[in-house]
ZADO-1210 file (C-alpha; in nm, 4 decimals, padded with zeros to 6 digits):
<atoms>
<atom x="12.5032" y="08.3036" z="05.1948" code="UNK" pos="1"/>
<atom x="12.4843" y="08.0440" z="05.4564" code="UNK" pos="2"/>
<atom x="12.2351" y="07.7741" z="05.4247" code="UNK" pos="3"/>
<atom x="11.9465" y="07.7026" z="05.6535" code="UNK" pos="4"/>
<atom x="11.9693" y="07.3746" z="05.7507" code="UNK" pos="5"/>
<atom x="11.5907" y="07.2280" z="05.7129" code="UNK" pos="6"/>
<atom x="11.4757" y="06.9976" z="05.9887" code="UNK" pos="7"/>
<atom x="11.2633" y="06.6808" z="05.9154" code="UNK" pos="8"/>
<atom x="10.9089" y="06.6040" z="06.0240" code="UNK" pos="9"/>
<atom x="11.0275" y="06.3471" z="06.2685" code="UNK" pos="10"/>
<atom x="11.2833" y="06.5976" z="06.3865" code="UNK" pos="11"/>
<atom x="11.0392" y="06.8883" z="06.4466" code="UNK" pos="12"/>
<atom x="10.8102" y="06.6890" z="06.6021" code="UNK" pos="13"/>
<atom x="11.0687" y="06.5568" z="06.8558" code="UNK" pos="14"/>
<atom x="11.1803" y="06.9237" z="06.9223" code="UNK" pos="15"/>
<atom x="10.7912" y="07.0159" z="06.9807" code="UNK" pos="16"/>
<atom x="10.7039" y="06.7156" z="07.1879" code="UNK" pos="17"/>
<atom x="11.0194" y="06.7856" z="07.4495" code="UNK" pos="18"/>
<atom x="10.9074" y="07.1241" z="07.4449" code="UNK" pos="19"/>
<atom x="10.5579" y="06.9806" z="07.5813" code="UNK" pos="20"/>
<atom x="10.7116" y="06.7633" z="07.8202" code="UNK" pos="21"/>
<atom x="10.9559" y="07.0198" z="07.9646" code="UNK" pos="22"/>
<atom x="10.6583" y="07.2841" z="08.0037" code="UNK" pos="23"/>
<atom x="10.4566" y="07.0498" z="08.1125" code="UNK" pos="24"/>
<atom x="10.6732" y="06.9650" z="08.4179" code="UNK" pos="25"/>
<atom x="10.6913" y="07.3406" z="08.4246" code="UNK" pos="26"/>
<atom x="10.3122" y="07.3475" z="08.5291" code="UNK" pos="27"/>
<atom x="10.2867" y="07.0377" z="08.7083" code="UNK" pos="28"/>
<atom x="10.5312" y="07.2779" z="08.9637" code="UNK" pos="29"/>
<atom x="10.2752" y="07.5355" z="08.9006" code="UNK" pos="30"/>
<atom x="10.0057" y="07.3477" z="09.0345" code="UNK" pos="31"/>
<atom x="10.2081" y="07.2950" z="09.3664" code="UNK" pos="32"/>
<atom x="10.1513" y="07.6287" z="09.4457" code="UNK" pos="33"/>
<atom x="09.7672" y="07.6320" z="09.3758" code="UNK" pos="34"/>
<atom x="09.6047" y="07.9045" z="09.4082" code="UNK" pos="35"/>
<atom x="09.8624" y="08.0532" z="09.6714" code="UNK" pos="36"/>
<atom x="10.0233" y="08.3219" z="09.3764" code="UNK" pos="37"/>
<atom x="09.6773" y="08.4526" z="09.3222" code="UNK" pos="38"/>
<atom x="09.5590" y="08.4622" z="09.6567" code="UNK" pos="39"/>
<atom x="09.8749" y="08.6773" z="09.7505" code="UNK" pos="40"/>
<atom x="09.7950" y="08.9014" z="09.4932" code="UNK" pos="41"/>
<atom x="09.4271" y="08.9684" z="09.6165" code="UNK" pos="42"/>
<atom x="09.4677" y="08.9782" z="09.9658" code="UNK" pos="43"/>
<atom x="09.7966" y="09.2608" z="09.8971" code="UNK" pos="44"/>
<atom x="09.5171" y="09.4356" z="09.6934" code="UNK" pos="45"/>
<atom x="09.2599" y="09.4250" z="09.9262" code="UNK" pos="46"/>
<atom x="09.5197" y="09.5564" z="10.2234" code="UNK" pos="47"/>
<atom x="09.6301" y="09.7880" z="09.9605" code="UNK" pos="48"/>
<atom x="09.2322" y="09.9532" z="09.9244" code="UNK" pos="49"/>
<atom x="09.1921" y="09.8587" z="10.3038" code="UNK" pos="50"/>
<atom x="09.5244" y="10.0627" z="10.3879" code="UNK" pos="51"/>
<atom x="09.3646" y="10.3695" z="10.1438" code="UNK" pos="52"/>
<atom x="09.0219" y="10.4087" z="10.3911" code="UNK" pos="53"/>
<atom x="09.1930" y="10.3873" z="10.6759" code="UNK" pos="54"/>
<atom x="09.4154" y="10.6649" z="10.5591" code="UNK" pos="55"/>
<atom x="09.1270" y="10.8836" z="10.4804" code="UNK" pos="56"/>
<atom x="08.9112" y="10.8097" z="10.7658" code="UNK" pos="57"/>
<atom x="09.2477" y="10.9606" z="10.9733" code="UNK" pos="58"/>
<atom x="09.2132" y="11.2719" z="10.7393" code="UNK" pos="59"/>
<atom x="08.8453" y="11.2978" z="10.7833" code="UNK" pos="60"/>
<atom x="08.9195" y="11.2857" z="11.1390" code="UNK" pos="61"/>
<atom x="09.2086" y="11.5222" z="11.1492" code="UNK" pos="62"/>
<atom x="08.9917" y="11.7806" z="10.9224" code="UNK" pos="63"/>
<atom x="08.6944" y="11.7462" z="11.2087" code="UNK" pos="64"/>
<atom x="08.9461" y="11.8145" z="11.4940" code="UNK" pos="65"/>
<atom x="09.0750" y="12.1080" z="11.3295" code="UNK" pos="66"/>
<atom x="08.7602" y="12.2822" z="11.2564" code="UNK" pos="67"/>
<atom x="08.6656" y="12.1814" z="11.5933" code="UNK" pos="68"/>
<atom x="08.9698" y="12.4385" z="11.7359" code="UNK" pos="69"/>
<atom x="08.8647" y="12.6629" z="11.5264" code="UNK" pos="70"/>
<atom x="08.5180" y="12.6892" z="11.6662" code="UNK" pos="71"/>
<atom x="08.6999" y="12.7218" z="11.9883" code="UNK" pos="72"/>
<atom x="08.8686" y="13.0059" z="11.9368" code="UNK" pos="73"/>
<atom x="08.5655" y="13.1444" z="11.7420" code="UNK" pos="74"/>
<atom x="08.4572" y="13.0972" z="12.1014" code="UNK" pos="75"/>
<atom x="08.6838" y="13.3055" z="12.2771" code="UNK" pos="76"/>
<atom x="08.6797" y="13.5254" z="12.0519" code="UNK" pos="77"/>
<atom x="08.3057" y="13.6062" z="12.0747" code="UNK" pos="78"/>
<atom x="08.3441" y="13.6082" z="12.4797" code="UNK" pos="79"/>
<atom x="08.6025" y="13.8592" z="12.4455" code="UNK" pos="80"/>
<atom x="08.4105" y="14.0988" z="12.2344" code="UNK" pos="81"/>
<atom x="08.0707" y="14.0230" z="12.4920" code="UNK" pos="82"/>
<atom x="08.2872" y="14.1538" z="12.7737" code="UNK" pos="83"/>
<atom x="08.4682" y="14.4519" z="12.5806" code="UNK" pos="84"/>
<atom x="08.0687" y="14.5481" z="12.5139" code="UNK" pos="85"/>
<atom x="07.9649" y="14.4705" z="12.8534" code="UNK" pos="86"/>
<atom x="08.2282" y="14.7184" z="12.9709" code="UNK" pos="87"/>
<atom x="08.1507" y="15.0068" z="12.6832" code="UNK" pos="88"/>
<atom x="07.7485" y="14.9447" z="12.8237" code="UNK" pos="89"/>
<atom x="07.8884" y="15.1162" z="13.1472" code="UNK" pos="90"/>
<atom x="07.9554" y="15.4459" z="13.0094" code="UNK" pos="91"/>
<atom x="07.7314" y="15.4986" z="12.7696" code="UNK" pos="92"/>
<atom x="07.5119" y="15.8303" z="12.7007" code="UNK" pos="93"/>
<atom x="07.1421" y="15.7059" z="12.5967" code="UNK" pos="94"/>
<atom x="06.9260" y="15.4423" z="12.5181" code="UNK" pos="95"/>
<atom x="06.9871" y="15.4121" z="12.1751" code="UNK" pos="96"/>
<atom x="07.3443" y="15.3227" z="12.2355" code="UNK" pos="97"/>
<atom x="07.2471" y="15.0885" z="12.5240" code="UNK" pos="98"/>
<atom x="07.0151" y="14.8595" z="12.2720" code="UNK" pos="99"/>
<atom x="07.3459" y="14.9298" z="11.9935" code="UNK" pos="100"/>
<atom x="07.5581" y="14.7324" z="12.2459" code="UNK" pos="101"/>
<atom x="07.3140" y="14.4913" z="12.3458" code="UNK" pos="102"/>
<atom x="07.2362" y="14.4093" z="12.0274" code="UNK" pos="103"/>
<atom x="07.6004" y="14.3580" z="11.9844" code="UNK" pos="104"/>
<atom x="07.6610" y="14.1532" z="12.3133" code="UNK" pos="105"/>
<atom x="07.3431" y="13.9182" z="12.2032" code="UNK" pos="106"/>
<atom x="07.5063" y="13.8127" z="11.8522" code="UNK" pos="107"/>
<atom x="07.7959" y="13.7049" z="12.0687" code="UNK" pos="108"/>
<atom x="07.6108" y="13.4988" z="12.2592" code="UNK" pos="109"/>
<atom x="07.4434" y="13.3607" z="11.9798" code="UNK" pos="110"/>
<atom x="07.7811" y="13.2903" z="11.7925" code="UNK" pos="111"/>
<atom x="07.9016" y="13.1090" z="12.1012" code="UNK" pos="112"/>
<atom x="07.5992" y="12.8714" z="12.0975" code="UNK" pos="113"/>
<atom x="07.6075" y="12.8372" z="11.7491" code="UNK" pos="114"/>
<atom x="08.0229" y="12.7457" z="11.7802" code="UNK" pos="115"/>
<atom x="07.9527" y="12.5292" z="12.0904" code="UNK" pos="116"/>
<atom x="07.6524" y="12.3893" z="11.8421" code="UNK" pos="117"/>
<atom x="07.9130" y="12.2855" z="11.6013" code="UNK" pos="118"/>
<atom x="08.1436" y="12.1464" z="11.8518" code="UNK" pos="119"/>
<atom x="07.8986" y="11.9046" z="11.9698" code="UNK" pos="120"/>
<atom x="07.7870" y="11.7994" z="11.6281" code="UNK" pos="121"/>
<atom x="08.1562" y="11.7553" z="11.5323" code="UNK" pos="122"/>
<atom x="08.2519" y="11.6033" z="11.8808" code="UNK" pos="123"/>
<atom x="07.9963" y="11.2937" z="11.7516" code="UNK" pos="124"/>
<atom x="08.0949" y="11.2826" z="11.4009" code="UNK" pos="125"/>
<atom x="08.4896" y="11.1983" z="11.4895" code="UNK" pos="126"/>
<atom x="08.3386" y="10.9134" z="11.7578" code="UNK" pos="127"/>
<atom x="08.1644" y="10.7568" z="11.4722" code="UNK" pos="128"/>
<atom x="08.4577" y="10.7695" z="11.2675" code="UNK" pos="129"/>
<atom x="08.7257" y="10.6769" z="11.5377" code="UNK" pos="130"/>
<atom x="08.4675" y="10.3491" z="11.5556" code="UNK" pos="131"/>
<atom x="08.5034" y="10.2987" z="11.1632" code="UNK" pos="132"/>
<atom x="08.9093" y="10.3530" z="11.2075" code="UNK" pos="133"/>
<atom x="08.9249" y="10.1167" z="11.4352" code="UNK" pos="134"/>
<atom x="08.7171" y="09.8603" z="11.2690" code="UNK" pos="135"/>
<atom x="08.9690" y="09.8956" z="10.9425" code="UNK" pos="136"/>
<atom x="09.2471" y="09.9022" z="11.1614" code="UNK" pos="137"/>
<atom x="09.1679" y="09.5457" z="11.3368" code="UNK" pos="138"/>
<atom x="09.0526" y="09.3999" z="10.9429" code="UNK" pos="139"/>
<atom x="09.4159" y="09.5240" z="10.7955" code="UNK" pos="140"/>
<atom x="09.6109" y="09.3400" z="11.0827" code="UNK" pos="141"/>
<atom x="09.3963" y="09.0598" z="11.0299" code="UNK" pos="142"/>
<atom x="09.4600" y="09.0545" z="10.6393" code="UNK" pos="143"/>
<atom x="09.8207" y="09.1088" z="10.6742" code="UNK" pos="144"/>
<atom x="09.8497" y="08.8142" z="10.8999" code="UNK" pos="145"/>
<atom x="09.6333" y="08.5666" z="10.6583" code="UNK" pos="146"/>
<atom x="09.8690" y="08.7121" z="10.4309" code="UNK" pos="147"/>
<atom x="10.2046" y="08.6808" z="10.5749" code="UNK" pos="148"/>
<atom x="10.0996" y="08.3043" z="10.6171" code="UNK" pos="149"/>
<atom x="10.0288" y="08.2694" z="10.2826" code="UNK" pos="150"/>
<atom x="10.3376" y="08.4585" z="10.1585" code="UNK" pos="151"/>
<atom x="10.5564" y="08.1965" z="10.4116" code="UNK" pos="152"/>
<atom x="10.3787" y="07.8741" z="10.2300" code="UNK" pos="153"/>
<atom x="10.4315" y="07.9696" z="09.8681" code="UNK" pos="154"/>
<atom x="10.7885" y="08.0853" z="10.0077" code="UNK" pos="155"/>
<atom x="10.8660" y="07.7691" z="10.1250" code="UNK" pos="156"/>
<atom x="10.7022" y="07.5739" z="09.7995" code="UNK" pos="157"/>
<atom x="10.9051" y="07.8273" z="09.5937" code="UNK" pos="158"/>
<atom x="11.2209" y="07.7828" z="09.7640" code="UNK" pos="159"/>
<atom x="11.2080" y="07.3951" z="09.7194" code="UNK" pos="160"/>
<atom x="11.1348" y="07.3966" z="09.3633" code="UNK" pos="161"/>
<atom x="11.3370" y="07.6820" z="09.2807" code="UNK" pos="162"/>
<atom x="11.6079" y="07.4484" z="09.1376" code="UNK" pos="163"/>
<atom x="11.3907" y="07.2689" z="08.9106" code="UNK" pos="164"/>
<atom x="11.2109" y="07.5350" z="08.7721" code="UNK" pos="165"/>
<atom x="11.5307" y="07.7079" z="08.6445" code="UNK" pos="166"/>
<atom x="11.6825" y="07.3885" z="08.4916" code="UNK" pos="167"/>
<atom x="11.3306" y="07.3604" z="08.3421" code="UNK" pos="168"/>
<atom x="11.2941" y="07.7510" z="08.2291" code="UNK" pos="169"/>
<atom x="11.6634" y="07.6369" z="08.0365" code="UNK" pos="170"/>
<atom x="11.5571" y="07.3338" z="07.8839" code="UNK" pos="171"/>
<atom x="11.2216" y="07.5083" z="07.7667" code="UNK" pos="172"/>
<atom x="11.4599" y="07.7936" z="07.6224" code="UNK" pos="173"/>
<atom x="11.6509" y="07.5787" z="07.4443" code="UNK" pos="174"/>
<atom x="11.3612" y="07.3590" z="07.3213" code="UNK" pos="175"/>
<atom x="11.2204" y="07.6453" z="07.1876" code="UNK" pos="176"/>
<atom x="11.5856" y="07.7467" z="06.9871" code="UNK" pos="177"/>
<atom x="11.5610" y="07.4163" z="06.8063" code="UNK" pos="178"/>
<atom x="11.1876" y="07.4245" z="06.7292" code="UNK" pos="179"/>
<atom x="11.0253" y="07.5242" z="06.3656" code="UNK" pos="180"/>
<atom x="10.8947" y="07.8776" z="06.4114" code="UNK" pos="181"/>
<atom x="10.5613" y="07.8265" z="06.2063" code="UNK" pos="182"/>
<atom x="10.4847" y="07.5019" z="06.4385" code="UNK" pos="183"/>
<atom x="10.5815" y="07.6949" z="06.7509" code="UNK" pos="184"/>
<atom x="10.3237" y="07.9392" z="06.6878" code="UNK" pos="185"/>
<atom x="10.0776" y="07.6898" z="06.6154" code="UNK" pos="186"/>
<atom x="10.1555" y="07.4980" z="06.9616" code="UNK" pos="187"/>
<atom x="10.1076" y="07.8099" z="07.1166" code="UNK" pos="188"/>
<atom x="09.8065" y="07.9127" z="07.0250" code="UNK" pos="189"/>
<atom x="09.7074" y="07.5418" z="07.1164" code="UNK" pos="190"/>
<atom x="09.8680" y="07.4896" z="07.4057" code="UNK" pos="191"/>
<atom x="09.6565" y="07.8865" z="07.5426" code="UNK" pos="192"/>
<atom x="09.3365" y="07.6900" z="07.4263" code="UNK" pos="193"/>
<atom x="09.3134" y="07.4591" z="07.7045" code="UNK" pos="194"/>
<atom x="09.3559" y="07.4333" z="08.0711" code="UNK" pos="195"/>
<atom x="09.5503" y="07.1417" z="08.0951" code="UNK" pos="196"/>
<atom x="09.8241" y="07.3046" z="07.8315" code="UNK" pos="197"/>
<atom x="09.8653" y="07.0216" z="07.6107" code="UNK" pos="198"/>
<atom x="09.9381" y="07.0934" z="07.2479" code="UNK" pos="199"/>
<atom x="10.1137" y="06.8048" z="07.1340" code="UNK" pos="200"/>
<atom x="09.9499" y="06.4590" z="07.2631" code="UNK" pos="201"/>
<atom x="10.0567" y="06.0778" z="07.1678" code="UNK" pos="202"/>
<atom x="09.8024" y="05.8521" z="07.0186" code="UNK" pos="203"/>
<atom x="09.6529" y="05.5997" z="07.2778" code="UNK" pos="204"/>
<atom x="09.4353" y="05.3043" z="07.2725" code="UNK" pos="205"/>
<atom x="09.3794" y="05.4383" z="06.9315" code="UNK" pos="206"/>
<atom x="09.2191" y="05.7621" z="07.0456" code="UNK" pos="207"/>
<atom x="09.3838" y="06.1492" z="07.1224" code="UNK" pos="208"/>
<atom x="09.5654" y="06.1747" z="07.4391" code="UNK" pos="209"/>
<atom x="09.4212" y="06.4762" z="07.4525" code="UNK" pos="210"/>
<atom x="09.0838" y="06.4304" z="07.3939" code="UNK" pos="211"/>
<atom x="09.0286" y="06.0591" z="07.3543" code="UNK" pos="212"/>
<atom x="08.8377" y="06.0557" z="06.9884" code="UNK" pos="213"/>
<atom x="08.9066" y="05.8020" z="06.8119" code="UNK" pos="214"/>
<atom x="09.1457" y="05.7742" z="06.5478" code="UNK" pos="215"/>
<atom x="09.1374" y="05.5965" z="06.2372" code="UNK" pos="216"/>
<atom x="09.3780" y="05.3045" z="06.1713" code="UNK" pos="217"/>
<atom x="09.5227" y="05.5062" z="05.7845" code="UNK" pos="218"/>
<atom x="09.5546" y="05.7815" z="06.0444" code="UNK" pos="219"/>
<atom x="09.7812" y="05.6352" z="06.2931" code="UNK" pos="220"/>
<atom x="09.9834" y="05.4592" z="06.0463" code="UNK" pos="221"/>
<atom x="10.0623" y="05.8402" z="05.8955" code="UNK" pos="222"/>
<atom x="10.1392" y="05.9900" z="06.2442" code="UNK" pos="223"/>
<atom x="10.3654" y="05.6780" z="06.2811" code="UNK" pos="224"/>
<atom x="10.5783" y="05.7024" z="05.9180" code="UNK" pos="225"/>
<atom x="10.6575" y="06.0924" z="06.0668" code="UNK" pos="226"/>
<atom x="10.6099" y="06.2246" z="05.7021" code="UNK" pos="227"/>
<atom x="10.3843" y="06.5320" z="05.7650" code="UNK" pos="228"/>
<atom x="10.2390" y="06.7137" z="06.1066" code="UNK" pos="229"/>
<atom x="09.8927" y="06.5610" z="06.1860" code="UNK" pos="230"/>
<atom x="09.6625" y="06.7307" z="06.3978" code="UNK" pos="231"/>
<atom x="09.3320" y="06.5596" z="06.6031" code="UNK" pos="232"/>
<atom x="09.0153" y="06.6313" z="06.3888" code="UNK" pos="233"/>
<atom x="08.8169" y="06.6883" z="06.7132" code="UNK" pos="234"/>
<atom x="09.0645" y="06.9039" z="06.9419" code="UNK" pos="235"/>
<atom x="09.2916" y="07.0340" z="06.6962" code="UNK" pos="236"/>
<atom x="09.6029" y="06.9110" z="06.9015" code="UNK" pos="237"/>
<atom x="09.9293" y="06.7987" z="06.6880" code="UNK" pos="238"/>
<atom x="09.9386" y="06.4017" z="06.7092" code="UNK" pos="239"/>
<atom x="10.2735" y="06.1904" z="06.7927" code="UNK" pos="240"/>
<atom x="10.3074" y="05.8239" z="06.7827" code="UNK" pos="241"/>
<atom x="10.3802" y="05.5857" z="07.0815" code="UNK" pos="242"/>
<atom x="10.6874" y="05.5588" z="07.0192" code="UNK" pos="243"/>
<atom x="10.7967" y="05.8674" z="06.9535" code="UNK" pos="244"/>
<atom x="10.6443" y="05.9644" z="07.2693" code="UNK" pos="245"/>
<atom x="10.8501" y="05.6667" z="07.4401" code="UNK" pos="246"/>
<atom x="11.1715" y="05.7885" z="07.3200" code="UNK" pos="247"/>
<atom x="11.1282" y="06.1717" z="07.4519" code="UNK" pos="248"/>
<atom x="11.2148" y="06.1865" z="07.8058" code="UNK" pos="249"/>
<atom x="11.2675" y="06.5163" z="08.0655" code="UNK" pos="250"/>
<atom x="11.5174" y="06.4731" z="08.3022" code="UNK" pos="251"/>
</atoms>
């Protein structure tokens, strides 16, 4: 069974501290971009939702036109009848058929108002909407052209770190490889807690690097003799020594 080789204090520390350093060169690139990633991401959503109305406004408007022809030819269709009755009123044989047609030719008229009714009413309702389509229309080109700006300068930022973050993403792998698994998840979880992603912070002055409490003297001189991991009190980050820090270096 082969052995597992077991890594010293001082060397598991090291391997955690140039994991800090590499990732934290890793979001010092991050911060070159700012906000730009998630502004790219809203203003694609907000097209995206933009591009959705727009789409259904032109189906609202296609469903109005079409019920408009259909009104049209309900239209003819009621003319047609009104004549075919005005021609059977010519020949026919008493007054009770005459008011039987009439009857008939009058609820053609009325179906033609009502139809021409409908048309006007409909006629109105796709003007309001062409002014809503057009409305989203000029928004969405002025989105996409915020956003093609935006999408050129986080390009351009990406494209001239693009080197550095790769080397970095390798070093950061490999960091990792050579790391203690149990400390790794516990710089993790520390590293998620805060903003500025530091987990594993030198002593200073005498105080955290992280948070600037004070540390005792019998506390520094453990962090410095490397014999067990010390964390701050206050912040919970895993203390290193000057010197220690000194010697770890990114390139």
């Amino acid at each position: 069974m082969p052995q597992v080789k077991e890594f010293s204090v001082e060397e598991k520390l090291t391997a955690l501290l140039t994991l800090q350093k590499i990732e934290s060169k890793m979001d010092e690139l991050k911060i070159l971009k700012g906000e730009l990633p998630m502004e790219v991401a809203d203003l694609e959503d907000e097209i995206t939702g933009l591009t959705a109305r727009k789409n259904r406004i032109e189906e609202e408007i296609n469903g109005v036109t079409e019920f408009i022809e259909q009104r049209k030819l309900a239209i003819k269709e009621a003319e047609a009848l009104e004549k075919k009755y005005e021609k059977q009123s010519t020949n026919v044989k008493n007054n009770r058929e005459f008011e039987a047609i009439n009857k008939e030719m009058e609820m053609q008229q009325l179906e033609v108002k009502l139809a021409e009714k409908h048309i006007k009413d409909a006629t109105e309702e796709i003007a309001e909407k062409a002014v809503g389509l057009e409305k989203a229309r000029k928004i969405i080109a002025t989105k996409e052209a915020v956003l093609a700006t935006k999408k050129s300068e986080l390009d351009k930022i990406i494209s001239a770190n693009e080197k550095e973050e790769k080397q970095y993403a390798k070093q950061a792998a490999d960091a990792r490889g050579h790391a203690d698994e149990r400390l790794l998840a516990s710089y993790d979880k520390i590293r998620r807690s805060y903003r500025n992603g530091l987990a594993v912070v030198p002593v200073e002055r005498d105080a955290c690097g992280g948070c600037f409490n004070a540390i005792p003297p019998q506390k520094q001189s453990e962090i410095r003799q490397h014999k067990k991991v010390i964390i701050c009190e206050n912040c919970g980050r895993i203390l290193v020594d000057e010197e220690l820090n000194s010697k770890v270096e990114v390139k």
